[in-house]
C-alpha positions as CSV (number, residue, x, y, z in Angstrom):
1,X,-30.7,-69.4,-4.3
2,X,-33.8,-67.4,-3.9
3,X,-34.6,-64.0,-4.0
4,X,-35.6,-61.9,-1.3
5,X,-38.7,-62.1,-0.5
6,X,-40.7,-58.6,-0.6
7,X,-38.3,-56.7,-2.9
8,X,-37.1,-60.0,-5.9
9,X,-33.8,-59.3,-5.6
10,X,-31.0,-61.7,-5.2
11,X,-28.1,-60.8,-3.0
12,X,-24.1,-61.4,-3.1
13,X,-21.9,-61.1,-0.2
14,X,-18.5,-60.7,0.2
15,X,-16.0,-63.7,0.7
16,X,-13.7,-63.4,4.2
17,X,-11.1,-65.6,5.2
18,X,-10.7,-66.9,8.5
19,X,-8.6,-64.2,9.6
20,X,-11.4,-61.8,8.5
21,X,-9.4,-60.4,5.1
22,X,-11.8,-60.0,2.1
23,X,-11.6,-62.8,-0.6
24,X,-10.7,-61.3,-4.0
25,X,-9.5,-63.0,-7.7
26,X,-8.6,-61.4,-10.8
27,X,-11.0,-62.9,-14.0
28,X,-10.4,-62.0,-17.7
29,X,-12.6,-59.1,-19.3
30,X,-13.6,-62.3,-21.4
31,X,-15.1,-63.9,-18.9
32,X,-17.6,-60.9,-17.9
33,X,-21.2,-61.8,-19.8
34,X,-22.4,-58.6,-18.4
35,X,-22.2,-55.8,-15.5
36,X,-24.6,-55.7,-13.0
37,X,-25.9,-52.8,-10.8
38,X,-24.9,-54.1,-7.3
39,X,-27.5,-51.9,-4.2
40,X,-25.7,-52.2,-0.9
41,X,-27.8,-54.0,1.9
42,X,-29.0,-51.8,4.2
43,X,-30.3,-52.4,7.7
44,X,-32.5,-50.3,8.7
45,X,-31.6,-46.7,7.5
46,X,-28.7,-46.0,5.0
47,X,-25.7,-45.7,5.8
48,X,-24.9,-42.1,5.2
49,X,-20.7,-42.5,5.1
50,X,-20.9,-44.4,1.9
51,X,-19.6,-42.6,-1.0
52,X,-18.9,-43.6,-4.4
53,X,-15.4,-44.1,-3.3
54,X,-16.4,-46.6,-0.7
55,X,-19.4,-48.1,-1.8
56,X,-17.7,-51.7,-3.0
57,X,-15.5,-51.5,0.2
58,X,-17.5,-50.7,3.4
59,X,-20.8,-53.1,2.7
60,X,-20.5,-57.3,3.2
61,X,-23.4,-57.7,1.0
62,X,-25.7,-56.0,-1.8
63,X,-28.5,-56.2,-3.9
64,X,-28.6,-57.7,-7.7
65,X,-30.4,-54.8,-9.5
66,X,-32.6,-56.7,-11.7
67,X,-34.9,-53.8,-12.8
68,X,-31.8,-51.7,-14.2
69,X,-32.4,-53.2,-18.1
70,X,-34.7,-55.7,-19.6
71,X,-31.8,-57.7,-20.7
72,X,-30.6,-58.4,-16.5
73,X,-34.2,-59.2,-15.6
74,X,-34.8,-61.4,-18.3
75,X,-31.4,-63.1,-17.9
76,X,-32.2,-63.2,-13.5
77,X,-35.8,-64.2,-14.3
């Protein structure tokens, strides 16, 4: 994949299944290399109902934040 053009960032989306449930899997603590800082796609203006309770919940997609350390834009770079 590419990044998007004008800002570099790569973006993620959300899974669905055909009946429009969210995809979902449980994975070790093993298996994580390292966190990322996930930006939810806006479009347009933000949306001002998220909250830091609902922020992984109420976007489909967001932004990689590869300027949050020089260790994640090395690795996305």
């Amino acid at each position: 994949p590419e990044p998007e053009t004008g800002i570099n960032m790569f973006q993620v989306k959300r899974a669905q299944r055909s009946d429009g449930s969210w995809k979902g899997d449980i994975i070790s603590l093993s298996a994580i290399w390292q966190p990322v800082q996930l930006v939810p796609k806006h479009k347009g203006k933000a949306d001002k109902q998220l909250t830091v309770h609902n922020v992984l919940e109420k976007p489909s997609s967001w932004y990689i934040n590869c300027l949050s350390s020089k260790e994640i834009f090395q690795s996305v770079y």
